[in-house]
Structure formats: C-alpha cells, structure tokens
VEXDREN-2710 file (C-alpha; in Angstrom, 1 decimal):
% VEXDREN-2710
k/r/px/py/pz
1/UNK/-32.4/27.2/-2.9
2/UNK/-30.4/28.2/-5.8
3/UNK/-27.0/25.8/-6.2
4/UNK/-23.7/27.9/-5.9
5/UNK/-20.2/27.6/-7.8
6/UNK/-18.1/25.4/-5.3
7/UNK/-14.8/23.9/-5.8
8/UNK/-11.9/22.3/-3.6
9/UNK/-11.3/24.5/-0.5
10/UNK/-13.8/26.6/0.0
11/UNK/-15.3/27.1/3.4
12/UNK/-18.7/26.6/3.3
13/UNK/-21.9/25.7/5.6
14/UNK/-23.2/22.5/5.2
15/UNK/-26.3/20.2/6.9
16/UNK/-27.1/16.4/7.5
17/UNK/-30.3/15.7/8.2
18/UNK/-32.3/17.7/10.8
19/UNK/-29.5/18.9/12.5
20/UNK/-27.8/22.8/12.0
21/UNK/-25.4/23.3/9.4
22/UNK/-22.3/23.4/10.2
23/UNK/-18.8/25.3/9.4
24/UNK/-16.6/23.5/7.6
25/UNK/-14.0/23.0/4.4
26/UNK/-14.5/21.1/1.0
27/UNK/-11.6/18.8/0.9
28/UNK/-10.5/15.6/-1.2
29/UNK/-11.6/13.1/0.4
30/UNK/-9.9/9.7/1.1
31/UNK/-8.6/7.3/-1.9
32/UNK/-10.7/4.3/-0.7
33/UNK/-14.0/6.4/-0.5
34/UNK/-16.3/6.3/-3.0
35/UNK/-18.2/9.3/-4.0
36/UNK/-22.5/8.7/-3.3
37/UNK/-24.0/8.0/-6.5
38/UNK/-26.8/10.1/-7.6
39/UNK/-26.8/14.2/-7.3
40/UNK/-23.5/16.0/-7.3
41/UNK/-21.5/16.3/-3.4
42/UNK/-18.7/17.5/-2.4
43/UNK/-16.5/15.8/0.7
44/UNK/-16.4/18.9/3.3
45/UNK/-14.3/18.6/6.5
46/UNK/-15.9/20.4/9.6
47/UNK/-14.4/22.3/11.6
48/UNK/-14.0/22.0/15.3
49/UNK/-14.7/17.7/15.2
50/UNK/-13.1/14.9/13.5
51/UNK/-16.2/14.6/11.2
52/UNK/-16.7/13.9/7.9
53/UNK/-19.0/14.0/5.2
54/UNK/-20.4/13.9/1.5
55/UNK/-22.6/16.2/1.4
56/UNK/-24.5/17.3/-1.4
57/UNK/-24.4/20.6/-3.6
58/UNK/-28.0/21.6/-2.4
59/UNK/-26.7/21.2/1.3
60/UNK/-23.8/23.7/1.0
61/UNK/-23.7/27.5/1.4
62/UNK/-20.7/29.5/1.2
63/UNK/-19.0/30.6/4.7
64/UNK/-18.9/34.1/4.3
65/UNK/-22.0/34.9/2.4
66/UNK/-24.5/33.3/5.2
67/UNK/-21.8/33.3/8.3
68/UNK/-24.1/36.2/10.1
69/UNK/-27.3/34.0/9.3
70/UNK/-26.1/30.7/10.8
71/UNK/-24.5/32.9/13.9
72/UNK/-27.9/34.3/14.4
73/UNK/-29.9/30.7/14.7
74/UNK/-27.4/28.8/15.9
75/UNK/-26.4/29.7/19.5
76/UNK/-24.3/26.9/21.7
77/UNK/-20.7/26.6/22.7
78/UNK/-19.9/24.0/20.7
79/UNK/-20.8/25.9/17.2
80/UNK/-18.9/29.2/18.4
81/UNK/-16.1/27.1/19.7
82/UNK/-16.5/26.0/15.5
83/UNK/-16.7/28.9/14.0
84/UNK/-14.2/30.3/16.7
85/UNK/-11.9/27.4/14.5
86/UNK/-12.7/28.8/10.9
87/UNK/-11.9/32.2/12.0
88/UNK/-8.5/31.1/13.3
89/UNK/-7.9/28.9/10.1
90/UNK/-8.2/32.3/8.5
91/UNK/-6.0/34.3/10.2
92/UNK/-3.7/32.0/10.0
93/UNK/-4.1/31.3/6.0
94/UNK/-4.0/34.8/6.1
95/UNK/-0.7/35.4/8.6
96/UNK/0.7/33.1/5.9
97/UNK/0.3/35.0/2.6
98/UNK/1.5/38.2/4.5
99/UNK/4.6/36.2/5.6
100/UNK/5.8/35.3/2.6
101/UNK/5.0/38.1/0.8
102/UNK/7.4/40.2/3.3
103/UNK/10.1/37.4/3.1
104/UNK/9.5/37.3/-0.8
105/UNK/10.2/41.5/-1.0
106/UNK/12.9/41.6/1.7
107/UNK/14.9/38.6/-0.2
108/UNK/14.6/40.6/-3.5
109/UNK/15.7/44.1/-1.3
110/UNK/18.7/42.6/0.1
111/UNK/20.0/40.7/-3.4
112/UNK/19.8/44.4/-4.9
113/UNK/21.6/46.0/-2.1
114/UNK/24.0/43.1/-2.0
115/UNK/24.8/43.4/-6.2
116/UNK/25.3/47.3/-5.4
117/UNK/28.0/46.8/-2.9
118/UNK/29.6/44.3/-4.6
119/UNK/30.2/46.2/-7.9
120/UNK/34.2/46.0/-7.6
121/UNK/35.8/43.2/-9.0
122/UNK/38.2/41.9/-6.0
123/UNK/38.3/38.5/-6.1
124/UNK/37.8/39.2/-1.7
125/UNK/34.8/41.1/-2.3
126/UNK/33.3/38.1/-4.3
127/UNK/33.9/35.8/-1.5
128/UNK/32.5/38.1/0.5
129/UNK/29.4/38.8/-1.6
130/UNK/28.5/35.1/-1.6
131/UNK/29.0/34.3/2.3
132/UNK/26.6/37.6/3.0
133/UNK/24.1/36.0/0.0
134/UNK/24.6/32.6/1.8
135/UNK/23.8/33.7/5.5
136/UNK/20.6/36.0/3.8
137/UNK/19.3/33.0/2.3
138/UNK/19.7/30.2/5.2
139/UNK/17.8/33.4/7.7
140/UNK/14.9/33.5/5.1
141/UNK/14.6/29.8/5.2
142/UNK/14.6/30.0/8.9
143/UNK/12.1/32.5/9.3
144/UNK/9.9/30.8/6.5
145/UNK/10.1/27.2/8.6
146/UNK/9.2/29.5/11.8
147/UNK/6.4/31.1/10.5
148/UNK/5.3/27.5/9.3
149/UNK/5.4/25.3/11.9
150/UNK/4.1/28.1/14.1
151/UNK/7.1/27.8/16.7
152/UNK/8.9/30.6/18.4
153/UNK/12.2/31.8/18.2
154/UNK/13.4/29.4/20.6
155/UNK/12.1/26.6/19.0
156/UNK/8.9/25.8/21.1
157/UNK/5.8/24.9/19.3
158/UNK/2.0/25.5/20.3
159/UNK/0.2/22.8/21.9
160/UNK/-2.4/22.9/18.7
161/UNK/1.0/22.1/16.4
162/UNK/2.0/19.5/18.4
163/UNK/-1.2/17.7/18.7
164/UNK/-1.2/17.9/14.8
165/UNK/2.5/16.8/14.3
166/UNK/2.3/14.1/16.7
167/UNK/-0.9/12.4/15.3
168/UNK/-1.2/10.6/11.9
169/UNK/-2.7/11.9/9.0
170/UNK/-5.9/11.7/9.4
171/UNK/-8.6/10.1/6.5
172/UNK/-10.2/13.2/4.8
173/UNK/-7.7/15.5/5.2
174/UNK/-6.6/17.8/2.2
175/UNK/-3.2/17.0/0.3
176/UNK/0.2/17.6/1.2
177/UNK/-0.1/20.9/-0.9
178/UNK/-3.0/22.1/1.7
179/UNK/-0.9/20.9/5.0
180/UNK/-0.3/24.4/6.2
181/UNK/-3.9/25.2/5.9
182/UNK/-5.3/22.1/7.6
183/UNK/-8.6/23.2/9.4
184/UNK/-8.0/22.9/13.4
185/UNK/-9.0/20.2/14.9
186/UNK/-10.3/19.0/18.7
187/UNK/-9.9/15.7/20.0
188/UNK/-12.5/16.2/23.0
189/UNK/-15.3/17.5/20.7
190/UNK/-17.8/13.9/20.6
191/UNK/-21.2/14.1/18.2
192/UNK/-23.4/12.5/17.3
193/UNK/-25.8/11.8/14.2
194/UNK/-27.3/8.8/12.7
195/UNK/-29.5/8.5/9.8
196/UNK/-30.0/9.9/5.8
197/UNK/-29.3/13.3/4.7
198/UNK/-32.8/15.4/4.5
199/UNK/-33.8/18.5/3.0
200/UNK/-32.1/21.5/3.7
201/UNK/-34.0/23.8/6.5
202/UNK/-32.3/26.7/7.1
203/UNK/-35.1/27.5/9.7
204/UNK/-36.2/25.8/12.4
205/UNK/-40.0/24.0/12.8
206/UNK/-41.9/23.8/15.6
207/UNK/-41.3/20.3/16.2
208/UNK/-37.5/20.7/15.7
209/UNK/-35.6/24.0/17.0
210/UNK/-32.1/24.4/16.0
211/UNK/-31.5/25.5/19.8
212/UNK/-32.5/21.9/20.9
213/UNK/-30.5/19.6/18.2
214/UNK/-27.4/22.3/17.9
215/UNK/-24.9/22.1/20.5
216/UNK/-24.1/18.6/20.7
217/UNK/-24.9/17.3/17.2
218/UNK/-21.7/16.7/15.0
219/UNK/-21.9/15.1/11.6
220/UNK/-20.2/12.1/10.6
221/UNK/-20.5/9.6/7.9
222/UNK/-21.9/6.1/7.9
223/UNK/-21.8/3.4/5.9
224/UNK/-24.9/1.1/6.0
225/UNK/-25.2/-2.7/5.1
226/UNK/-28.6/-4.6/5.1
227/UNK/-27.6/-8.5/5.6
228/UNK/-29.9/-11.4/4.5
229/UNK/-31.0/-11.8/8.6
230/UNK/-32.2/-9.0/8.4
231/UNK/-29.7/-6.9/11.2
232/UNK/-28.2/-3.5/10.5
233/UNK/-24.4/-3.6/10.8
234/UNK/-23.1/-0.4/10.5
235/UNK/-19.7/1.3/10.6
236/UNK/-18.7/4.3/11.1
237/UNK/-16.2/5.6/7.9
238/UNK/-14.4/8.1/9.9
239/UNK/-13.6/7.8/13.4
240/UNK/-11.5/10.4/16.0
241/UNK/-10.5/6.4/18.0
242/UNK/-8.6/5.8/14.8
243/UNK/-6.9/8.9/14.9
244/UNK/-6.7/10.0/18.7
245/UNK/-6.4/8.4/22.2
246/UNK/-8.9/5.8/21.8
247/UNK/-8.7/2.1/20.2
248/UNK/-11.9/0.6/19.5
249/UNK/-12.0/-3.3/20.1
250/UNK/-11.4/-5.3/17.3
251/UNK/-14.7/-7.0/18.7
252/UNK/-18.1/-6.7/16.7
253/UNK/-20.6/-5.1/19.5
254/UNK/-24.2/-5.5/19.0
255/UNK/-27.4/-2.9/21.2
256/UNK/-30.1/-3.5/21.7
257/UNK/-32.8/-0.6/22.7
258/UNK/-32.7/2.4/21.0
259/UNK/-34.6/4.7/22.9
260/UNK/-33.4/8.2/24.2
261/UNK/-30.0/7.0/26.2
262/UNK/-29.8/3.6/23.6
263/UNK/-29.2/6.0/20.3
264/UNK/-27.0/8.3/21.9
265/UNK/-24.5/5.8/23.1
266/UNK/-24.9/3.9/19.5
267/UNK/-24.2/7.0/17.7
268/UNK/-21.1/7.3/20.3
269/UNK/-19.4/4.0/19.6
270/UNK/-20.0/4.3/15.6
271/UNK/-18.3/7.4/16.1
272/UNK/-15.3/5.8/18.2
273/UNK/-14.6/3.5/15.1
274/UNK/-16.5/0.5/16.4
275/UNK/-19.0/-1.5/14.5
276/UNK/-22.3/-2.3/15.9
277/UNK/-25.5/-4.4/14.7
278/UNK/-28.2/-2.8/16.1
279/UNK/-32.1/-3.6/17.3
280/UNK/-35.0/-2.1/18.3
281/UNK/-38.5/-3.5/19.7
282/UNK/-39.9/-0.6/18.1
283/UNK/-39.6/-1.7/14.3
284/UNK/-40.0/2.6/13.4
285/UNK/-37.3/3.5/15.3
286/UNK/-33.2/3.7/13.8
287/UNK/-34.3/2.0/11.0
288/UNK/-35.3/-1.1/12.7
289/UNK/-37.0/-3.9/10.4
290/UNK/-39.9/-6.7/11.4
291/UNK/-37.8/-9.7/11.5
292/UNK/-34.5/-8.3/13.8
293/UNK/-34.3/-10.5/16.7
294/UNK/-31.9/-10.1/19.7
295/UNK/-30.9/-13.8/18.6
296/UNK/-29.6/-13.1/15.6
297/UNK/-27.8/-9.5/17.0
298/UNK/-26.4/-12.0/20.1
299/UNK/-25.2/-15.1/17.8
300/UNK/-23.5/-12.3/14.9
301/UNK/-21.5/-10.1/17.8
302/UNK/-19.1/-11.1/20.5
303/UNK/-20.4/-8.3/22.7
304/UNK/-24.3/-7.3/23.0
305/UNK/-25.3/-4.0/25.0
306/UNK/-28.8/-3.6/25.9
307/UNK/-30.5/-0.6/27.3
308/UNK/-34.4/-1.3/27.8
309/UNK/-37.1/0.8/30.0
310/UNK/-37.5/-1.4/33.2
311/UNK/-37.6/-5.1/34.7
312/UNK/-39.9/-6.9/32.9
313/UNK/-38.9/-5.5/29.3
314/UNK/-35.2/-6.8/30.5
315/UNK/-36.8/-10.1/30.8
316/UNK/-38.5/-10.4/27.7
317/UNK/-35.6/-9.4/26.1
318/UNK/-33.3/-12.1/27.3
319/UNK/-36.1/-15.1/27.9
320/UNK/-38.8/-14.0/25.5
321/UNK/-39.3/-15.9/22.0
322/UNK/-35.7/-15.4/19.5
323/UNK/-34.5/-13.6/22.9
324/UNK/-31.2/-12.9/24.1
325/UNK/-30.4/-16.7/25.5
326/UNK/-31.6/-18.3/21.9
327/UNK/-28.3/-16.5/20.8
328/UNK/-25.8/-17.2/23.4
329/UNK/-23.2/-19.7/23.3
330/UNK/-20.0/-20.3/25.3
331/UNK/-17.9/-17.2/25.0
332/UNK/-20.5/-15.1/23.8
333/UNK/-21.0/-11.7/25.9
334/UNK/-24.1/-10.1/27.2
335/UNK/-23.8/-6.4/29.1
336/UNK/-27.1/-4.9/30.7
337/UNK/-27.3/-1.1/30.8
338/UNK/-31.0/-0.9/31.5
339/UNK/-32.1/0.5/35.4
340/UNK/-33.4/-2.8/36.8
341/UNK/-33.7/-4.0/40.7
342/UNK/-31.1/-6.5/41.8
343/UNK/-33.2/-9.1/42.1
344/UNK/-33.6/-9.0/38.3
345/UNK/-30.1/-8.5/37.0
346/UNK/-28.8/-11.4/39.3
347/UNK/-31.7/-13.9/37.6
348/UNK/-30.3/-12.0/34.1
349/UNK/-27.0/-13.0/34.9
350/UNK/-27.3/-16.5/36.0
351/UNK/-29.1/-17.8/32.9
352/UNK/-26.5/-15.7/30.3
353/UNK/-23.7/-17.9/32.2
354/UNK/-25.7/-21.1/32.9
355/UNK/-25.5/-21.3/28.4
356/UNK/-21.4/-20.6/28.6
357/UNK/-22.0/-16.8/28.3
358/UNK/-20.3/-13.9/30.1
359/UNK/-22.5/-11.1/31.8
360/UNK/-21.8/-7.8/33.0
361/UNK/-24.4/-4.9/34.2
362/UNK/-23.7/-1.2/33.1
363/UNK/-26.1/1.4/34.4
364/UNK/-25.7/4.7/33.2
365/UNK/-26.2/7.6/35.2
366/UNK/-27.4/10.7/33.0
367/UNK/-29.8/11.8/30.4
368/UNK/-30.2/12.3/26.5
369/UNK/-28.5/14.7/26.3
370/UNK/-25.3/13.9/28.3
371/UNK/-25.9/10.7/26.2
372/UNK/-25.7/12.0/22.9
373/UNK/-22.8/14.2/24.5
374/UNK/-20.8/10.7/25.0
375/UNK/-20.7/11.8/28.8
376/UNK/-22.4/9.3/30.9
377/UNK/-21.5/7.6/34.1
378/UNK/-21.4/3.9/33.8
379/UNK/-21.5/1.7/37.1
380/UNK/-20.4/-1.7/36.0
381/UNK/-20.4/-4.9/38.2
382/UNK/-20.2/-8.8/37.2
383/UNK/-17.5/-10.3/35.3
384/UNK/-14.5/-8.3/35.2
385/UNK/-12.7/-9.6/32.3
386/UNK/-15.3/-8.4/30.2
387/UNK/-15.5/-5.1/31.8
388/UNK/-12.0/-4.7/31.1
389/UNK/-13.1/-5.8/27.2
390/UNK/-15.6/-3.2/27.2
391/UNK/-13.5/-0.3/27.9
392/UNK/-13.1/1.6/24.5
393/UNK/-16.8/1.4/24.4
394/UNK/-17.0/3.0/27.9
395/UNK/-14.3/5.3/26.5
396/UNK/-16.9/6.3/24.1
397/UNK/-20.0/6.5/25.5
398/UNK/-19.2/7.6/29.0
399/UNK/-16.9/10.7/31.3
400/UNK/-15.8/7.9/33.2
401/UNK/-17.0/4.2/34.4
402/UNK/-16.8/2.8/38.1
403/UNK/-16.9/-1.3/38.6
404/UNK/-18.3/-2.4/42.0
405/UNK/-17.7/-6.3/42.3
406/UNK/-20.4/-8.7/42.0
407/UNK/-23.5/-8.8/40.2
408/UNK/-26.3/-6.6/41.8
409/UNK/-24.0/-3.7/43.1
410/UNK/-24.3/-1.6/39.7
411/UNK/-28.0/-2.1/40.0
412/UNK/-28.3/-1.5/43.6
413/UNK/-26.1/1.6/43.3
414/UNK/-27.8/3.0/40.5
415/UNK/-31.2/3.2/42.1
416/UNK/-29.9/5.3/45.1
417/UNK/-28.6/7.9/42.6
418/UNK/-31.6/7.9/40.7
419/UNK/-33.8/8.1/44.3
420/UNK/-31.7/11.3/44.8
421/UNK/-31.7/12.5/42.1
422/UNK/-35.9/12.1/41.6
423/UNK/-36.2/13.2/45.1
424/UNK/-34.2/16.4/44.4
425/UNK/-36.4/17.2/41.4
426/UNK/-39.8/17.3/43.2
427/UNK/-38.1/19.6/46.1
428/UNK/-37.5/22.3/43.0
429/UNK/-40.9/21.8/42.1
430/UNK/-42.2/21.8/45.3
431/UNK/-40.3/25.0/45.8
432/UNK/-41.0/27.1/42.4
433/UNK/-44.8/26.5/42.7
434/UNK/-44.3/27.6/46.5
435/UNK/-42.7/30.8/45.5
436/UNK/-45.3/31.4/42.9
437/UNK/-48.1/31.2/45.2
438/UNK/-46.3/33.8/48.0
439/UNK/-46.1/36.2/45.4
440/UNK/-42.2/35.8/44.6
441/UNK/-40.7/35.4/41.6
442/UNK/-39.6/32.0/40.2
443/UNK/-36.8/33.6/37.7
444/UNK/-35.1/34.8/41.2
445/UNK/-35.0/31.9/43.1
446/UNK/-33.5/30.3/40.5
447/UNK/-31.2/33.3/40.2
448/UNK/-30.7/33.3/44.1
449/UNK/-30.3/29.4/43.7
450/UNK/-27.9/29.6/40.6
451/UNK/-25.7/31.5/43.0
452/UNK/-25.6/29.5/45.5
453/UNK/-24.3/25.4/47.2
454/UNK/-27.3/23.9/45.3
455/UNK/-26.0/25.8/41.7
456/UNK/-25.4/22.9/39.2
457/UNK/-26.3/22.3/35.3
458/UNK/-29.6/19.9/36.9
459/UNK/-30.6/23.0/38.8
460/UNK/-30.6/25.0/36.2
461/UNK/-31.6/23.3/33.3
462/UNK/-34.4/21.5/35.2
463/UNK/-35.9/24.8/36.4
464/UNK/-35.4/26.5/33.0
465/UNK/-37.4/23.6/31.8
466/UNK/-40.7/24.9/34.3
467/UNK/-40.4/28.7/33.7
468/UNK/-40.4/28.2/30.0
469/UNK/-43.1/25.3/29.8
470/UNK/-40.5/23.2/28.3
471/UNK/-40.8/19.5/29.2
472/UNK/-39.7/17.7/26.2
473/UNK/-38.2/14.2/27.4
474/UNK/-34.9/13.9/28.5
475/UNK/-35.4/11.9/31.3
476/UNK/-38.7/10.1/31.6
477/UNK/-40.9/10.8/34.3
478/UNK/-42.2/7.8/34.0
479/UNK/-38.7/6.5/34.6
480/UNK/-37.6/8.3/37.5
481/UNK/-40.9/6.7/39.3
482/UNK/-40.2/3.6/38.1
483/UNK/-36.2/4.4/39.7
484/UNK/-37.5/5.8/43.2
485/UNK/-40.5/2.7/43.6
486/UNK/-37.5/0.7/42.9
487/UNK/-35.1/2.1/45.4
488/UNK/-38.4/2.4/48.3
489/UNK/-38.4/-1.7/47.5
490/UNK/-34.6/-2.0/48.3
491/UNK/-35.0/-0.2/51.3
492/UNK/-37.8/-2.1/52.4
493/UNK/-35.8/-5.9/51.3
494/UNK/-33.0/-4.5/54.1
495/UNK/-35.5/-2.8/56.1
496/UNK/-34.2/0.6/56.0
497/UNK/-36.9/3.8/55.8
498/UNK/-36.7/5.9/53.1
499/UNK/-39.7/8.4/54.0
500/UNK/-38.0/11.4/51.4
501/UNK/-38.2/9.1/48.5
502/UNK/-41.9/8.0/49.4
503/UNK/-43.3/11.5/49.5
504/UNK/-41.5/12.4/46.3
505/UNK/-42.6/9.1/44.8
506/UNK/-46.5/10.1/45.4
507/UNK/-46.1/13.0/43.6
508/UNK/-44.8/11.3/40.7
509/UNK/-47.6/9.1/40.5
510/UNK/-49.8/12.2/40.4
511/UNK/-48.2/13.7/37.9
512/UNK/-48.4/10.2/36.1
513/UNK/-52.1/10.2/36.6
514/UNK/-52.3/14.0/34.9
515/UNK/-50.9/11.8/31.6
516/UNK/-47.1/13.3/32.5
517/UNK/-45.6/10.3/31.7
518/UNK/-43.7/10.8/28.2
519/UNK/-42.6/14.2/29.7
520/UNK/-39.7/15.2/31.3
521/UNK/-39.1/14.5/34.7
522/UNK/-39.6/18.1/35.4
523/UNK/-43.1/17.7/34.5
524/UNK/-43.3/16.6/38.3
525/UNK/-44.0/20.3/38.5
526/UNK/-47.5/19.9/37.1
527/UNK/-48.7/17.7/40.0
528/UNK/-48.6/21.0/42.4
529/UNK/-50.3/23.2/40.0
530/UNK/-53.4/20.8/39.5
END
C-alpha cells in the first residue's frame, strides 16, 4: 500500500496485528514515551476506548478516504459505537468553527453600530458608549465559554463533559491547544490485544474474519521485558484503571495458562494497569519460552492466577517438577481459576498453605469471548483476605465476582452451572436436528425461540453456531464433558441423581468419539446427525 501525507491531528484508520483497523486521531503522545525505533509511526488515539498506540505509517489510512471501506467489513456495535464517536468529534470541531465565526462577525457588527451612534462628542454619550462596548464584550465571552464547555444556559453540563472535567488528563492526550477537540472517550468500553504489530490486511482470510476478531478487540500498547529467568513481565503503558474507576494493586500478579479464557483475562488486567509475568505449558503460545517455570512466575509475584484445562493438569502444575509449591514461600499467594472437582482444589489448597502460602479458588463462569470482553463471572471461595486483595483484578477481568466461604464451594458451584449449562446445549441440539428431520425449519425455531422465555445471547449465538456450520472453539466440548462427568461425580459423592446431566453427558462422549473435541460445545449437534 502506497504511504500517505500524515501529520498531527488527522483522523485516520489504523491496525495492530490481526485485528480490524480502527478509527482513531494522531496525537502527541506522552513526554516519557519513547517513539519505536525503526520505520516511521505516528501515536494515534482511538476513538471510543482508552487505547493507545504507535502505530506505523504503513498501518494508517486516512478517515475519510476509506471510512465506507472499513464500515462495509467491519460490522459490530462496538466499532459503530467508534465511529458513532469520530462522527460526533466532528460535529462538534465543526459546531465550534461556526461558533466563533458568528461571535467573531456579530462582535465586529455591533462595534460598528456602536461607533455610529456614538458620533457626538458628549462627554454622557462616551460613558455610555463604553458601558454598552463593556456589556457586548462580557455576553460574547459568555456565549464563547457556553458553546465551549458544552453547558446550557442555565449552567448544566452534559454528562460526556463532566466525565471529562472530572477525570485527570489522561496520558496520550493532545495538548492544551487541542482540549476542545479531545476525541470522546468511554470508560465501559474493555479490549483486548496482546502481541506485535503485523502486516496490514485490509481483507479478511479464511482463517481470520474481521467479523470474528472485530467487536471486542481494542488496541492498546505494551511494553515487553525479557528477564535473565527467562519470564515475560509485561506492562501495560496505557491503562483506563489509571485514569477511571479502577486502581490496580500495587502487587506484581503472575498467570499461568494461556489458553482461550487464560489470554483473555491476561490481556484484561494489562489493560487495567496491572503488571503480570506470564506462563504457558505450551512453549508456542503468548510468547512463552522453554525454560518458564511456574516456580520462577510464583517466587517473582505476590499473586499467581492459574487457569489450566482440568484436575490432573491443576496438579501437575502445583506438585509437578519447578511447579507451583517449588516457588511458594510464606506470604506468597496462589488463586486457582481452573474448573476442577472439590476434592482436588481442597488437596490444592492444603499444600499452598502447609509452605506459608495463601490460596483462593476463582472459577469463571463464561467463554472466550465474554473473556476477552472482561465480562466473566468469578465464584471465589478460600481465604478471604486475599479475595479482598484480588479485587481490581476481578474488577478487570470479570461483570462481577461472588465469594462463597470455604474452600470447595467455588468449585462445587461452578460444576452445577456448567452441568446446566452443558445440559441446556444438547436439548437445542436435540431439538434443531428434531425439527430438521419433521420437515420444519431450524431458522424458525430459533426465531420462535428468540422470541420467547428461553431467548438469551447462549440461545442464540449457540444455534447460529449450527445453522451456519460454525463451531470454532469458544467453549470446548471437550470441556463441558469434562464439567457435566464432574458434576454426575458430585452427585453421586452426596448421593443425589442427576439422570438430565447423564443423558446429555453420553452424547457428548459421542460427539467426542466423532473427533469433536477442539470444537465448540455446539458441536454436540454433530452427535445426532451421525
């Protein structure tokens, strides 16, 4: 792509990695960030986030020129809800100009009329002629300082102003000179984005459409330091915690497990301003080198998170060789978010504090997506100090976080939800291939469905997933079998039936035998087709 002519403050399109470009403002950035060495950036400021970047000239396309182009591709809320904030910034630049132009002309009109009525030389008239100039000037300045700070005649200002006015300055922003024009900012809006800028693709591939990375993908900038042990600690250089409701802990918080939920709710505390050392069993994944250990993460941090696939990888990561309890000392603390039984988590918990160490378990209930959205449920149980401790990082990661007393409960707890919720997901299958094979259409009972007690974003996404073929991860399947043989076992320990969670539990393991494993939950589906 051919480089254009940029400078300071022009809007402009600009893209990280593999994710959409996105609208935003070339700004200067802050005094104690250093411009990337190598090809020539600019610092752009997106609109409708708190985020971020340097991007470079090759990344960037002027607003106007491409807006239709990036419309067409690019279809979530979250991107019109962006570009819903350029347009705004430009009526407002606009409302601006048009203001002071008219308070410019009328000023000049009513000097002249003012020098023609004041032609004789009374020495009354003079006094006159300077209280009327007085009183024109102080209304000008009034109307000006209206117009500015956007408030109404009587003095109230718009909820947007006062969010601006009452926050500090926040890093990136453009210089006094450009305060009127600052781009318009939300505080709710949470994205997520780690790794190295890529080449620019305007169009999507097969193996990454914009509609899947779009929505809920913000870009923000990270700084990256390799220590001699070999652990990533990273930081994020912009954060909305600094600047809005939430303060991260001072505390250095370490993760372990960075598989679909793990990088979501990494990318989510980087972005809250905290900084995190992160490792991965998988040495491919997030940048994750031979030689990490959980150890070393544990003895560097004062908090560790770990979010690992089932029981016995829980295990290995805490007892196994340069494990979790190699690295823990007294006052060092340990928070399990993985989907484990009871049983497990309580043996977990009694060998973190048997070495001094405090231990909390974290479930999340949700997906990828609501992961990388920062909207996860956490159900926390164990010590409560430290689940006090942990809550910016709840803050960040998670809607909203429930404790539930002693060790066991969150685990308990989280296998009923997901034994629901797995159970729930082979009745739509059950039901879609049920209509297909009566004749009826599966786009109207979803429609009927949509409409209905059962409607929620599970229904409809899940079903979407079937009628389109669709069944990309974001939950295992593999998973939600693991959840509901799980939750059959509790039942079992306090003898309780749970028949409902059996049947859907054999049709999982079909669909697990047709090699649905690494699919999508909703690739249940294909276990009644076959």
């Amino acid at each position: 792509m051919a480089t254009v002519s940029l400078r300071l403050g022009d809007l402009v399109w600009g893209k990280l990695g593999r994710y959409p470009p996105w609208p935003g403002k070339i700004v200067n950035p802050p005094k104690d960030l250093k411009k990337p060495r190598g090809k020539k950036c600019f610092f752009v400021k997106f609109f409708g986030t708190e985020d971020h970047a340097w991007i470079k000239v090759e990344q960037l396309k002027p607003y106007h020129a491409h807006k239709e182009e990036m419309i067409k591709i690019n279809k979530g809320k979250r991107f019109q809800q962006a570009v819903d904030a350029v347009e705004e910034f430009l009526r407002r630049a606009k409302g601006k100009d048009q203001t002071s132009s008219h308070s410019s002309a009328d000023d000049k009109n009513r000097r002249n009329s003012s020098e023609e009525r004041s032609r004789p030389n009374s020495g009354d008239e003079k006094r006159k002629l300077s209280l009327n100039e007085g009183k024109v000037k102080k209304n000008v300045g009034e109307g000006k300082k209206r117009v500015t700070s956007g408030s109404t005649e009587r003095g109230s200002k718009s909820p947007l102003k006062r969010a601006q006015e009452q926050s500090p300055r926040k890093r990136g922003r453009p210089p006094k000179d450009e305060k009127d024009l600052t781009i318009p900012e939300s505080s709710t809006v949470k994205g997520m984005m780690a790794g190295s800028m890529a080449a620019f693709k305007w169009q999507p591939t097969v193996s990454e459409p914009v509609k899947d990375a779009d929505p809920h993908f913000h870009h923000f900038l990270l700084s990256q330091t390799e220590k001699e042990t070999g652990s990533t600690s990273i930081q994020a250089a912009d954060s909305t915690a600094v600047n809005g409701s939430i303060t991260p802990t001072d505390k250095k918080i370490g993760f372990l497990g960075l598989g679909l939920m793990g990088s979501g709710i990494v990318s989510n505390l980087l972005k809250m301003g905290h900084t995190v050392t992160v490792w991965n069993r998988t040495a491919e994944k997030e940048g994750a080198r031979l030689g990490r250990t959980p150890a070393e993460v544990v003895s560097t941090c004062d908090i560790t998170f770990a979010c690992v696939s089932d029981p016995k990888a829980a295990k290995d990561l805490v007892l196994g060789p340069s494990g979790v309890l190699q690295g823990i000392r007294p006052g060092k603390c340990y928070v399990d978010m993985s989907t484990v039984d009871a049983d497990t988590v309580t043996e977990l918990a009694q060998v973190i504090v048997s070495r001094g160490g405090r231990f909390l378990e974290a479930p999340v209930s949700g997906n990828q997506q609501l992961s990388n959205d920062g909207m996860l449920v956490i159900l926390a149980a164990g010590d409560r100090g430290l689940y006090e401790d942990c809550s910016s990082c709840f803050q960040a990661m998670g809607k909203t976080s429930f404790f539930l007393g002693e060790v066991g409960n969150a685990a308990k707890m989280m296998l009923i939800v997901n034994m629901v919720q797995g159970s729930f997901m082979a009745t739509i299958a059950e039901g879609l291939t049920l209509a297909q094979v009566t004749g009826q259409s599966q786009q109207t009972l979803l429609d009927i469905l949509n409409q209905g007690q059962l409607a929620s974003i599970f229904l409809d996404q899940k079903c979407q997933n079937i009628l389109q073929g669709n069944f990309k991860p974001d939950f295992y399947l593999k998973y939600i079998q693991k959840d509901l043989r799980l939750a059959i076992a509790l039942g079992d320990a306090v003898n309780h039936p749970t028949p409902m969670a059996a049947a859907a539990n054999e049709v999982y393991k079909r669909a697990k035998a047709l090699d649905q494993s690494d699919n999508d939950m909703s690739a249940v589906y294909r276990a009644y087709i076959h």
